[in-house]
C-alpha positions in Angstrom: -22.7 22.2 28.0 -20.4 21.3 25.2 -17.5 19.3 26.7 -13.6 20.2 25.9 -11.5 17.8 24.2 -8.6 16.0 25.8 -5.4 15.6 24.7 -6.0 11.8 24.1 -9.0 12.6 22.6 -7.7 14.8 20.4 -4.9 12.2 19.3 -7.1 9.7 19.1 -9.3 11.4 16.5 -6.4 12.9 14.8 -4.8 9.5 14.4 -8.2 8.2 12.9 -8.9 11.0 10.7 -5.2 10.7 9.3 -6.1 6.4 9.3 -9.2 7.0 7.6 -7.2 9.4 5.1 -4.6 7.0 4.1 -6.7 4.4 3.5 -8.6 6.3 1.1 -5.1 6.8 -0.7 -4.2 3.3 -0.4 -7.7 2.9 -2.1 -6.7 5.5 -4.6 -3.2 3.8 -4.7 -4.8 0.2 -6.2 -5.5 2.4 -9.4 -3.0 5.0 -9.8 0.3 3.1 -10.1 2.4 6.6 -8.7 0.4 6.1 -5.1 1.8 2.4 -3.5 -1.1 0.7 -1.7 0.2 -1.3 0.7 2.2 1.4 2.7 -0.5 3.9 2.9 -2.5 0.5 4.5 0.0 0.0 6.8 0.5 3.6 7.9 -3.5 3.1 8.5 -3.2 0.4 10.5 -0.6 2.1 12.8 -3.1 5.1 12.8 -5.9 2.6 13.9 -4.1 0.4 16.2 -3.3 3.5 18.6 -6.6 5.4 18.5 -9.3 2.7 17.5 -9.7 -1.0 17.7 -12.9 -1.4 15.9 -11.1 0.3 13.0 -8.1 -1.3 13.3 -9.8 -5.2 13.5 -11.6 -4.0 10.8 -8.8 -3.1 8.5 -6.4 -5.9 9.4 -9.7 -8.6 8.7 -10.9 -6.8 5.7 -11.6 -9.3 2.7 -9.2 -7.2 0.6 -6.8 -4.8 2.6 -6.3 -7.1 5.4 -4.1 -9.6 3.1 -1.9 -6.5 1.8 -1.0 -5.6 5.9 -0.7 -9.5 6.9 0.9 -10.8 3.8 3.2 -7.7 4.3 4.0 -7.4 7.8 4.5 -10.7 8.3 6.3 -12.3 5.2 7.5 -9.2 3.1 5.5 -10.3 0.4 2.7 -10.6 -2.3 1.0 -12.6 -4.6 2.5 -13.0 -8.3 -0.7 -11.3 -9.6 -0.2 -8.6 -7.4 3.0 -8.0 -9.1 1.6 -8.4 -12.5 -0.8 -6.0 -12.7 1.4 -3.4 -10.3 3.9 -3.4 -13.0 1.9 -3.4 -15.8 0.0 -0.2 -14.8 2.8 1.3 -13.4 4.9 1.0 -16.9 1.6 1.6 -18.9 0.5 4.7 -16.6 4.2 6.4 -16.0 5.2 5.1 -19.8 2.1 7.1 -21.5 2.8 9.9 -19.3 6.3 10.6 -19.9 6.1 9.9 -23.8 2.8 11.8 -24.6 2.0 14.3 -21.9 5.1 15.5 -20.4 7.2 17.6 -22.1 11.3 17.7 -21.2 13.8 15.2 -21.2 14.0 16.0 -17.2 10.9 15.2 -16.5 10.8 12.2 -18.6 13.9 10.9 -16.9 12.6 11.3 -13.2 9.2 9.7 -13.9 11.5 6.4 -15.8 14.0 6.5 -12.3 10.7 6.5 -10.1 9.2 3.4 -12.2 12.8 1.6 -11.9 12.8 2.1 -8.3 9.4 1.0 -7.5 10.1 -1.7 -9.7 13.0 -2.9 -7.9 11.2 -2.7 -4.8 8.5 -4.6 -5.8 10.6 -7.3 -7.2 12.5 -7.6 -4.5 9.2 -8.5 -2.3 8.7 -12.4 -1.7 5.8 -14.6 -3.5 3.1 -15.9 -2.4 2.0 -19.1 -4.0 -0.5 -21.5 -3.0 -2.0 -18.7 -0.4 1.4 -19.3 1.1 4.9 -17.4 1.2 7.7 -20.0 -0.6 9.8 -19.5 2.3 6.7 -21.7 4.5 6.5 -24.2 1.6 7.9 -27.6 2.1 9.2 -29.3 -1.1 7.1 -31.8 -2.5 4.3 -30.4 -0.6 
């Protein structure tokens, strides 16, 4: 009665399940500064784009996570606010927690070294202004 799986079946739902898995921590990631949202959306989308078109046209055209893949993907880049606020709870968040909760110098200084490199790499990303990267921009325009 019951039919038995393929192999492509079974990769297909596997790479869904793990799609639908990291964008849940992508989701996760837009609060919790430690957990970067954009790379767990574009580990989705990979997910998605071999096991599932629906899923994957529905990330990549989603009114929020479908600017994350395209403004990453195709222009290395992100809005200033984006920035803002990733830095802000990143300091605030990995700051609180290394000066009040943890305990140990060690500790401490692995938690600052994660927040520097993040921050690097997330400075290091272009801007998008006006809805478009400054690389796109004319002058004058």
């Amino acid at each position: 009665m019951g039919r038995a799986m393929t192999g492509s079946s079974l990769r297909k739902l596997l790479l869904m399940s793990a799609g639908v898995l990291a964008v849940g921590l992508g989701i996760v990631g837009l609060f919790l500064p430690l957990l970067p949202t954009t790379p767990f959306l574009l580990l989705a989308a990979a997910c998605f784009v071999r096991s599932s078109d629906t899923l994957y046209e529905w990330l990549t055209n989603h009114r929020w996570f479908g600017r994350y893949i395209k403004n990453y993907r195709e222009h290395r880049a992100t809005t200033r606010m984006t920035k803002i606020v990733t830095l802000v709870l990143l300091w605030g968040t990995i700051g609180y927690t290394a000066l009040v909760v943890v305990d140990g110098w060690q500790l401490r200084s692995l938690l600052f070294a994660v927040a520097l490199g993040v921050t690097i790499h997330v400075l290091s990303l272009g801007t998008i202004a006006g809805g478009r990267p400054a690389e796109e921009r004319k002058p004058g325009a």
